[in-house]
Backbone bond lengths (Angstrom), bond angles and torsions (degrees), N, CA, C in turn:
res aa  C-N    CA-C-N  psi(-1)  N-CA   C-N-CA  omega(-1)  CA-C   N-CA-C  phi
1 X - - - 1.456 - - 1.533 111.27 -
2 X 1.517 128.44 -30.67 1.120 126.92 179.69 1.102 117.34 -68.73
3 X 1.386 141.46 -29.61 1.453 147.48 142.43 1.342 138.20 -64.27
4 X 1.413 107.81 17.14 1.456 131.83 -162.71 1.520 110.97 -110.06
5 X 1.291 114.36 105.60 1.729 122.00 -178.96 1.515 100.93 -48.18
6 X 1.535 138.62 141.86 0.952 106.40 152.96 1.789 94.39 -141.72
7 X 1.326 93.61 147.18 1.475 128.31 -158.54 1.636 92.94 -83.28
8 X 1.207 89.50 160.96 1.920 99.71 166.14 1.229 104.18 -153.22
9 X 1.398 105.65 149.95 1.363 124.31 -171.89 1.717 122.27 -50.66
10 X 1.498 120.12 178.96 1.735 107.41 151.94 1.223 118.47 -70.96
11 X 1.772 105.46 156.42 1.367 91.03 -159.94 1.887 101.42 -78.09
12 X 1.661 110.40 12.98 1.755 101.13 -179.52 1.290 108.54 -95.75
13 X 1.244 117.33 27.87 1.446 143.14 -159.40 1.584 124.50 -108.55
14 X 1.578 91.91 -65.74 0.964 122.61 -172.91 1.969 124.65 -41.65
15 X 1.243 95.08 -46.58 1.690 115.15 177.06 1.372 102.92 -57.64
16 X 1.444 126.93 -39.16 1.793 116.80 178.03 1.355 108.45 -123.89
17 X 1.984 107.63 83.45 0.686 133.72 102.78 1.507 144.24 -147.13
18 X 1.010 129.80 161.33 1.641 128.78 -166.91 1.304 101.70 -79.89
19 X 1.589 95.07 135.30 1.595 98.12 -173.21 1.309 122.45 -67.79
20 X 1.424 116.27 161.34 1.723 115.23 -165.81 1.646 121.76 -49.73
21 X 1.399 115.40 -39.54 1.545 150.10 141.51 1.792 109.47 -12.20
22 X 1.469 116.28 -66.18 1.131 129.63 -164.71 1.676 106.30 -79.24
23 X 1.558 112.61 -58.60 1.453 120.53 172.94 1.474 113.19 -52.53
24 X 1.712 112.39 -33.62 1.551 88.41 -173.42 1.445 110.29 -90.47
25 X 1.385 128.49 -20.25 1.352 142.93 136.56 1.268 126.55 -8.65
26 X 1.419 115.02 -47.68 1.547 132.47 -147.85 1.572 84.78 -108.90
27 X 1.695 108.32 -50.69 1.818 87.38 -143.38 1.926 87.96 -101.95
28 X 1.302 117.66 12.80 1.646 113.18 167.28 1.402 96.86 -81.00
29 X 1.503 131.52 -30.41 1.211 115.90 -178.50 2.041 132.76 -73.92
30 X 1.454 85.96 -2.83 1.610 102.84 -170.16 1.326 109.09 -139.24
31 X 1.428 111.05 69.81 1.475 134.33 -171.45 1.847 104.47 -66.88
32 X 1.373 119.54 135.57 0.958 104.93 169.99 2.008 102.13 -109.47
33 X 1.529 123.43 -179.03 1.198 107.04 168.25 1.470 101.93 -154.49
34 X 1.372 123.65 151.65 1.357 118.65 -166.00 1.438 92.14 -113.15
35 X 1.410 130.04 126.47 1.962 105.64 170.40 1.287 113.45 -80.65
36 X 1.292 102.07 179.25 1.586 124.92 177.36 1.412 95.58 -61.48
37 X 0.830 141.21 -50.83 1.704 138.33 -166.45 1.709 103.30 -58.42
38 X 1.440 86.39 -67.17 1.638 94.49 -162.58 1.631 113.09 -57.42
39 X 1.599 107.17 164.54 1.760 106.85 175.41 1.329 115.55 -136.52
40 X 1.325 112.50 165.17 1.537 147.67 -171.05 1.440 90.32 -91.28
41 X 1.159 106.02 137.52 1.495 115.38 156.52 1.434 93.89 -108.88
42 X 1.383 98.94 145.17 2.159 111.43 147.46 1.647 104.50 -143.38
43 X 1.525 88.32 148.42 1.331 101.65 174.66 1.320 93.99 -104.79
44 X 2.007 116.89 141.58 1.334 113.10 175.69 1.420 81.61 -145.25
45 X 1.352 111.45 167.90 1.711 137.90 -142.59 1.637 106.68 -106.02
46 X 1.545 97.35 -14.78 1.739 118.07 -166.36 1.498 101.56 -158.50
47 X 1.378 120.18 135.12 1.318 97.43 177.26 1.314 118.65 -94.22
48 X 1.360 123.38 19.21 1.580 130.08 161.57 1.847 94.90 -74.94
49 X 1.301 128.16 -2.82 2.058 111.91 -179.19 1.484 98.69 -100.57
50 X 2.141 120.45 9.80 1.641 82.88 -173.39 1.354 127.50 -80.61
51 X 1.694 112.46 -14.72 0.589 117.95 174.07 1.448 120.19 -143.09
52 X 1.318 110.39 56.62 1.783 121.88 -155.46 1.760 103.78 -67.73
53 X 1.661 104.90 154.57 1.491 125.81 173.19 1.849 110.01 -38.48
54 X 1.587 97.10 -47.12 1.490 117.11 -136.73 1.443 94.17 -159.30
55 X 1.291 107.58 162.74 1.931 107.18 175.77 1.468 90.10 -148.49
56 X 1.588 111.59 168.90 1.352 120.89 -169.98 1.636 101.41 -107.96
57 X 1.384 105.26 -40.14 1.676 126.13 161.88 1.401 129.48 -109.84
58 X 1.475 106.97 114.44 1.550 91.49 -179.67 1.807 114.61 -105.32
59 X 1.031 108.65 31.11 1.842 110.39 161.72 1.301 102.08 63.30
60 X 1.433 106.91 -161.76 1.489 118.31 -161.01 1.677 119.22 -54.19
61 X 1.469 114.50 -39.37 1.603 115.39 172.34 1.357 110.41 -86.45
62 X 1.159 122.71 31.44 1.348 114.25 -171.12 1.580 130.48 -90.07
63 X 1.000 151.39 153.63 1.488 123.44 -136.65 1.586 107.64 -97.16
64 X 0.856 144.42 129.37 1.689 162.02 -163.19 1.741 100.61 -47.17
65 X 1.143 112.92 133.39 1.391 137.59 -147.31 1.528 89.47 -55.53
66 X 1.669 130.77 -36.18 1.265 137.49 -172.69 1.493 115.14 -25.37
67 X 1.684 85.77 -62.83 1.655 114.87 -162.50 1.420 97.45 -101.86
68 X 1.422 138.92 57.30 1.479 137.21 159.85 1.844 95.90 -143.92
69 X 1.491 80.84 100.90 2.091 111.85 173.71 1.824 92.84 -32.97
70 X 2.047 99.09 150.29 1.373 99.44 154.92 1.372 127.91 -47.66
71 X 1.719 115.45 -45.87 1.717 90.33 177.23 1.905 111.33 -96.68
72 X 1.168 115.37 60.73 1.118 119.52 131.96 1.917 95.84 95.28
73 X 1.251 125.52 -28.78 1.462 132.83 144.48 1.474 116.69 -9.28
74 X 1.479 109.27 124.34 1.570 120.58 172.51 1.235 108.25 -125.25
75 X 1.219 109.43 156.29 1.673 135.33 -168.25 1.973 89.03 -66.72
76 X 1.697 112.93 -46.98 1.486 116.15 -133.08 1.332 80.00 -154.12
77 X 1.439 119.21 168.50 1.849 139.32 151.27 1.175 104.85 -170.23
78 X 1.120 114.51 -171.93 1.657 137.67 -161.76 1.343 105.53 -143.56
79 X 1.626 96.49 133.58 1.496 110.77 -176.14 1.754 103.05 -99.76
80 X 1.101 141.16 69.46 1.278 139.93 -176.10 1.690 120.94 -45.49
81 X 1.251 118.57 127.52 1.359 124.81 -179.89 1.644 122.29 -167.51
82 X 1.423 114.50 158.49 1.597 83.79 -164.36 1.539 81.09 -142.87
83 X 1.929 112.99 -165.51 1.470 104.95 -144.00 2.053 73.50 -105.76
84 X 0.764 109.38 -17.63 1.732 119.78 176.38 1.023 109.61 -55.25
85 X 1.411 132.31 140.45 1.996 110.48 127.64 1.259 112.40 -70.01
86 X 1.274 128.16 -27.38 1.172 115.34 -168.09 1.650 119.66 -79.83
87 X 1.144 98.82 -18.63 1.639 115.53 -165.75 1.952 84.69 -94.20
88 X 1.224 132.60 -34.09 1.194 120.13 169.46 1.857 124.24 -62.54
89 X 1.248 99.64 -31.06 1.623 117.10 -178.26 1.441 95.06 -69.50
90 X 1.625 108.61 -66.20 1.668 100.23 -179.88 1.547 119.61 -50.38
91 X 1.104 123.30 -33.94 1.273 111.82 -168.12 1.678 118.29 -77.54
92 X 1.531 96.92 -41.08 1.557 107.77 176.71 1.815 105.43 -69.73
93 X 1.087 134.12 10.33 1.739 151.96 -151.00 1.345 97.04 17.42
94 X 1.327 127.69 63.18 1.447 129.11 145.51 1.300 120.72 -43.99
95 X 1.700 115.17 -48.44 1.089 116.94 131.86 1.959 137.33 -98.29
96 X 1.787 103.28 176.54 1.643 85.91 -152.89 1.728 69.97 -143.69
97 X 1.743 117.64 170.13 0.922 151.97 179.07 1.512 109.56 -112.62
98 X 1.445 121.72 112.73 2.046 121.90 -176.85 1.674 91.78 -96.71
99 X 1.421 114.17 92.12 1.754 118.46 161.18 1.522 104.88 -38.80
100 X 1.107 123.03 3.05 1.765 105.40 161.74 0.951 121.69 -117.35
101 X 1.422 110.71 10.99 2.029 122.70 175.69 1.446 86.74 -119.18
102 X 1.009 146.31 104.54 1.556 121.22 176.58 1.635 95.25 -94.75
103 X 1.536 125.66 172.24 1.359 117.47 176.28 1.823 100.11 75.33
104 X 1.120 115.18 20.11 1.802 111.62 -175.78 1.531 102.24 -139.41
105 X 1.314 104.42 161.25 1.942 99.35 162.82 2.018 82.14 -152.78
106 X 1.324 99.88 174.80 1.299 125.45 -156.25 1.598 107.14 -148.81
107 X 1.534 112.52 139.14 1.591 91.97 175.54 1.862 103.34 -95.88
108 X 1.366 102.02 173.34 1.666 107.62 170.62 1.303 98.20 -71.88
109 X 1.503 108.96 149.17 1.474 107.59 158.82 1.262 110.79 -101.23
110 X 1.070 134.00 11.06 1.404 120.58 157.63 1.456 111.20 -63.27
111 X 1.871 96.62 -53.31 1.514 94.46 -160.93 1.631 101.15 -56.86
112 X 1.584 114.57 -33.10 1.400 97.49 -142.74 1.478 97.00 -69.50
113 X 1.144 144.96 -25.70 1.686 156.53 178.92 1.295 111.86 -75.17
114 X 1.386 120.15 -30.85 1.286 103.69 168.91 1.490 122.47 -141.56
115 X 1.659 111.84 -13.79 1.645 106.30 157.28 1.135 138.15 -51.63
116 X 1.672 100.28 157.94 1.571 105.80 -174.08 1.792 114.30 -135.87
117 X 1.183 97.20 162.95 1.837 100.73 -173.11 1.309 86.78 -116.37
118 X 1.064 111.75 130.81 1.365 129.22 170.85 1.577 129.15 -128.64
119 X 1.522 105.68 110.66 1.777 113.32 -161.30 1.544 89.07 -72.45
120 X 1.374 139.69 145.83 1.391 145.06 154.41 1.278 124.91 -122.39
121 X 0.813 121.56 95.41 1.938 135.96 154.30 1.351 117.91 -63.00
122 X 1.269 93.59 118.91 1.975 102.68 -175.84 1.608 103.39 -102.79
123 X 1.793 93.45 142.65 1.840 74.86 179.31 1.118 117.88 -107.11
124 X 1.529 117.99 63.12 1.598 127.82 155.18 1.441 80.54 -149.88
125 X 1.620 98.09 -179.99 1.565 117.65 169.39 1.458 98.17 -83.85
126 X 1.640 116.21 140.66 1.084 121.44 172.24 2.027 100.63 -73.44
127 X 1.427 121.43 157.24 1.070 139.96 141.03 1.848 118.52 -90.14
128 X 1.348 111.17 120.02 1.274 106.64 -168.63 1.732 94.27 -147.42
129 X 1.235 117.33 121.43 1.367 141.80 163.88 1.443 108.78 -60.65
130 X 1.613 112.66 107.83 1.381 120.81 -172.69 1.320 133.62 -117.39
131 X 1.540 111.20 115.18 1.030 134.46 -137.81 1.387 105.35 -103.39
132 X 1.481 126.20 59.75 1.486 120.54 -161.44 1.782 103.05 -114.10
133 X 1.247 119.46 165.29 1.507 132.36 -160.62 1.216 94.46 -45.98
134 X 1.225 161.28 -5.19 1.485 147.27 -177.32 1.119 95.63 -89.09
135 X 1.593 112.09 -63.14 1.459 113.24 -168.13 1.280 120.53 -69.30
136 X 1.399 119.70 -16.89 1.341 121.27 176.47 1.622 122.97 -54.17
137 X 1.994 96.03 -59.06 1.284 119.04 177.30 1.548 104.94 -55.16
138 X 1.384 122.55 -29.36 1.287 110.25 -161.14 1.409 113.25 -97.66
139 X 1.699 131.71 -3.19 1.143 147.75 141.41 1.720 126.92 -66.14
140 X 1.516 107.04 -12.25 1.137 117.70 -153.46 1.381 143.48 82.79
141 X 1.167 123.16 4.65 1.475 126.76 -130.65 1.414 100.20 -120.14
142 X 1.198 137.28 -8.34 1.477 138.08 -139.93 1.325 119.51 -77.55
143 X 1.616 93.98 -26.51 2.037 104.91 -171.94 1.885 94.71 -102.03
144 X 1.003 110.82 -26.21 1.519 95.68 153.40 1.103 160.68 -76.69
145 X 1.879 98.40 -26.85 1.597 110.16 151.16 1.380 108.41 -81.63
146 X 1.517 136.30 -3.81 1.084 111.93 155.19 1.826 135.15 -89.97
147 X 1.173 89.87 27.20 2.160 106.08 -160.62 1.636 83.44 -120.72
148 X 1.520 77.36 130.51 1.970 111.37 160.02 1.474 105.45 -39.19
149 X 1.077 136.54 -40.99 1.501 143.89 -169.09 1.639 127.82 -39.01
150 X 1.230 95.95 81.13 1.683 97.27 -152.61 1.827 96.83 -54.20
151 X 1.729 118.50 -37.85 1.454 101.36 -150.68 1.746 93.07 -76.21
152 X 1.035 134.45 -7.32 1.572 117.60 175.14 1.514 98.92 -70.53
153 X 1.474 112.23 -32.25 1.549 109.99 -144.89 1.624 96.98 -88.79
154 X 1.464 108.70 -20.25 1.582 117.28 178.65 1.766 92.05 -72.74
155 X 0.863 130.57 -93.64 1.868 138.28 -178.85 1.423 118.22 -32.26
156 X 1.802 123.47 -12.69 1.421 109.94 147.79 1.324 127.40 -94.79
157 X 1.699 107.00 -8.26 1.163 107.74 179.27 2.002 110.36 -71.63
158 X 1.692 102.57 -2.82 1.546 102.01 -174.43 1.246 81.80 -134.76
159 X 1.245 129.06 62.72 1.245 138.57 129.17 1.612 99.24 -112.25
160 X 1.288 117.36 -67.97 1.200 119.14 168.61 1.873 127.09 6.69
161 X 1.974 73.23 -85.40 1.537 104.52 179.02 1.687 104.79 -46.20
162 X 1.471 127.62 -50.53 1.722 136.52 -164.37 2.112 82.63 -70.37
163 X 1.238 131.09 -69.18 1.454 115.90 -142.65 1.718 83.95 -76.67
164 X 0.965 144.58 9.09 1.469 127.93 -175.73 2.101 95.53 -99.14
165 X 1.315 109.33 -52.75 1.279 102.85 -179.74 1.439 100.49 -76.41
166 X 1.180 132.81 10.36 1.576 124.64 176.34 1.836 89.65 -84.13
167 X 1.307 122.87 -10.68 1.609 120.35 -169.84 1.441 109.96 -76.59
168 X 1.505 117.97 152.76 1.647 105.40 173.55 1.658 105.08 -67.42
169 X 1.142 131.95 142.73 1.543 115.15 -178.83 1.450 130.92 -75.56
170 X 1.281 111.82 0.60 1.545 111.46 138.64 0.988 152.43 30.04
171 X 1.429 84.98 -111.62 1.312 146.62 144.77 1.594 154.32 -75.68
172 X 1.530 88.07 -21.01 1.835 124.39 163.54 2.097 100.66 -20.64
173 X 1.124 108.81 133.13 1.514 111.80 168.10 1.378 113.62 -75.52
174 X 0.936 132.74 139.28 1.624 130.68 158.48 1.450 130.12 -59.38
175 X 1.269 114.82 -25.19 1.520 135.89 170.36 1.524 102.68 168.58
176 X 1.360 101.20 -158.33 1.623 118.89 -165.33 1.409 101.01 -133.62
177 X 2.033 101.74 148.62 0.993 121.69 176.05 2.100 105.31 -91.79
178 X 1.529 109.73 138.59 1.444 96.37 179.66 1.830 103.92 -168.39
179 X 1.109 98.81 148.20 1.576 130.73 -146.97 1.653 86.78 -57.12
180 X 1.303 121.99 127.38 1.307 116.13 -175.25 1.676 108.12 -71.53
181 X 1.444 133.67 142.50 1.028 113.59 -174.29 1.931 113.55 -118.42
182 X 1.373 108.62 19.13 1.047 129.24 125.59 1.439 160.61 -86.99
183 X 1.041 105.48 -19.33 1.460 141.55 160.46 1.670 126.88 -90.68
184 X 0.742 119.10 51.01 1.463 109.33 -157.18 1.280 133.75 -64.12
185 X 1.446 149.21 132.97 1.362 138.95 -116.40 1.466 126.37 37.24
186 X 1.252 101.19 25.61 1.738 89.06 165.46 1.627 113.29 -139.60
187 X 1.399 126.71 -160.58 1.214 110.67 -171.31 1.541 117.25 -136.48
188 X 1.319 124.73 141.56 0.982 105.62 177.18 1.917 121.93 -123.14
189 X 1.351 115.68 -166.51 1.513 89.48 -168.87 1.442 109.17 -152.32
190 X 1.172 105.78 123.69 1.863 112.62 -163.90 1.764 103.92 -102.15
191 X 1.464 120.57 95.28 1.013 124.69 150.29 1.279 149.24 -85.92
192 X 1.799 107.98 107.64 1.517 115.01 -160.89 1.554 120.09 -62.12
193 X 1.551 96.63 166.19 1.816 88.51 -153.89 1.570 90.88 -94.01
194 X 1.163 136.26 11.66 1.347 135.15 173.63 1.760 107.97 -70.03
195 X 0.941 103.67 -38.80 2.181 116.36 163.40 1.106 109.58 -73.37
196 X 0.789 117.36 -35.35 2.031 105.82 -174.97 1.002 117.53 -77.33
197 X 1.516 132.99 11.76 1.081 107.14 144.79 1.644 137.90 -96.34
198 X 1.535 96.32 -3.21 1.466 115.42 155.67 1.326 121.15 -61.45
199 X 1.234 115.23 -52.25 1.768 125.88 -158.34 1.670 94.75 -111.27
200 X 1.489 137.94 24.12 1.146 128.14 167.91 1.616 114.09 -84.88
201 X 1.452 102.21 -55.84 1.502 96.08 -178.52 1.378 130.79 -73.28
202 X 1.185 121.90 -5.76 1.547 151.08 172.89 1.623 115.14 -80.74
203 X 1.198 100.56 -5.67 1.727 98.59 -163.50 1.692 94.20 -88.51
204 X 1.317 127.68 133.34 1.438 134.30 156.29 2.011 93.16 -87.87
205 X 1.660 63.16 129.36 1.773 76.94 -177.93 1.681 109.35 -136.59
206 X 1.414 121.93 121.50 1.344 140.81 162.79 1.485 120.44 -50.63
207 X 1.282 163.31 165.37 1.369 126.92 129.77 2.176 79.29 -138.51
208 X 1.549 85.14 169.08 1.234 99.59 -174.83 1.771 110.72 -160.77
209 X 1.690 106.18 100.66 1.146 118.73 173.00 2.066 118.20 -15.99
210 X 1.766 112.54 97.65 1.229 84.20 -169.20 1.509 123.65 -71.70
211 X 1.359 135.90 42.40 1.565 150.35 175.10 1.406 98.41 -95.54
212 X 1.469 115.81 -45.61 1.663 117.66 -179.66 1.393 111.70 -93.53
213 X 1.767 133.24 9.99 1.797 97.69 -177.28 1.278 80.24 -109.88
214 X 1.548 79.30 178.79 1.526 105.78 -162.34 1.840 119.15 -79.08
215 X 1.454 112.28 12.43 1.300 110.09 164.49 1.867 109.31 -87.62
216 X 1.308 89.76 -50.65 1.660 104.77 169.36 1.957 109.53 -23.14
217 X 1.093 94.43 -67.45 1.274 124.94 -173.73 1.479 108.95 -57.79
218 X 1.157 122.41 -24.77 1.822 137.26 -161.06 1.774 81.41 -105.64
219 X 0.924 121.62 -50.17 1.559 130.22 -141.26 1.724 98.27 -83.36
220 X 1.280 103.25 -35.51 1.772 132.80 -157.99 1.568 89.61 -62.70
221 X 1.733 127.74 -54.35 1.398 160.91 -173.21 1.495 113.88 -53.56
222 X 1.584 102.97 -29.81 1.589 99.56 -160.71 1.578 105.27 -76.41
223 X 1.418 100.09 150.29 1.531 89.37 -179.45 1.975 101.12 -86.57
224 X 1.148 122.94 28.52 1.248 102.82 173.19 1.635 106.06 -121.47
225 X 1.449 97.81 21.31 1.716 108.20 172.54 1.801 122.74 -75.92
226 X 1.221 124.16 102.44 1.461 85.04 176.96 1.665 101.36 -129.11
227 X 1.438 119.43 -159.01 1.317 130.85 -164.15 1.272 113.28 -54.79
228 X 1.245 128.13 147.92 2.113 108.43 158.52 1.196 110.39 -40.13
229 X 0.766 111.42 -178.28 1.955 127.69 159.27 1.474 104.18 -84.69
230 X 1.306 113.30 160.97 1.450 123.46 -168.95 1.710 97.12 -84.19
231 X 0.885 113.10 144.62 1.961 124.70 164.24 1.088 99.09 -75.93
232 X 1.464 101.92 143.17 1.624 127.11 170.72 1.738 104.89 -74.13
233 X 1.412 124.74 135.16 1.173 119.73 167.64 1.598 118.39 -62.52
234 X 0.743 157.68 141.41 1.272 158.46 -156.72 2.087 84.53 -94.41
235 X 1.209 105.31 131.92 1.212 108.82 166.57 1.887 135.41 -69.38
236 X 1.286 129.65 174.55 0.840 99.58 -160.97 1.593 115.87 -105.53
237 X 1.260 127.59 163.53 1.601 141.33 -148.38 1.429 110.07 61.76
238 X 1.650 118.99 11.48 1.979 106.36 178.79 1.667 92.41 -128.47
């Protein structure tokens, strides 16, 4: 940490969030723990993303455009996964919502052709800092981890990242537990890539074409499923 740049937010920013002090304060006291038994689902789009080296995008916690190198290199990312399949499908938008059907959802056709659900077993218990509606409200934070707003969601995810290596490593968390914000009432779970390289090669991992599991299949049934939306033809000379 003593050789460690550390960035600060805009200053229209700055007011919502809890200082580094308070979060690591708050969320060392409300440990969450995943066991060795139990598993992570993730939905990934390819099954070379379930558990990739490196990523090109790291989504909603992903670290603020500052600190991501010209060729595309990050300090940190997040391995996203949740205790659901279903809350994993929503989050990765396996499935998606068409604002001109409202009352409808649709699956991706990417995913459905080539995604995968993937059960994961870690072989230790994860340590994961848990970030659920008590603790939210009681940091302040609740209507912001629940908002689309990627640049808040980029600048806590490196708050995050700073009070976790502020830990003796020990004891260090593996990531955080946090309120899915697609899914609602359930949870989802951002594991930083600073652990994975401990708990990567150790992981027994399932995967399962998502066309064949059995949410697919539940989801496939509903009558409030319908087609994608049609693609725009690409016009002509582009």
């Amino acid at each position: 940490m003593n050789n460690r740049k550390i960035e600060e937010a805009p200053l229209y920013l700055r007011d919502r969030f809890p200082s580094l002090e308070s979060l690591v304060t708050c969320l060392s006291s409300n440990p969450s723990v995943v066991d060795g038994d139990a598993c992570l689902f993730r939905a990934a789009y390819v099954p070379e993303s379930v558990l990739p080296q490196s990523v090109q995008r790291a989504y909603r916690f992903w670290p603020p455009d500052e600190m991501i190198a010209a060729d595309g290199s990050m300090p940190y990312w997040w391995l996203y996964a949740a205790h659901a399949a279903e809350t994993a499908i929503w989050e990765a938008q396996f499935c998606k919502n068409d604002i001109t059907r409202p009352g409808t959802f649709y699956f991706d056709e990417f995913a459905t052709l080539h995604g995968v659900i993937a059960e994961l077993r870690f072989p230790r218990p994860l340590r994961l800092w848990n970030i659920d509606g008590s603790v939210a409200s009681r940091l302040g934070i609740y209507d912001d981890l629940s908002s689309p707003e990627w640049e808040w969601s980029q600048w806590f995810g490196y708050l995050m990242d700073r009070g976790m290596l502020s830990v003796d490593e020990a004891v260090r968390p593996d990531g955080f537990v946090y309120p899915s914000r697609r899914h609602r009432g359930h949870t989802a779970v951002a594991i930083s890539s600073r652990a994975l390289p401990e708990l990567r090669d150790g992981v027994v991992r399932v995967e399962i074409p998502f066309s064949e599991h059995p949410e697919y299949v539940k989801m496939y049934g509903d009558r409030l499923r319908v087609a994608p939306p049609l693609r725009t033809a690409p016009s002509a000379g582009k």
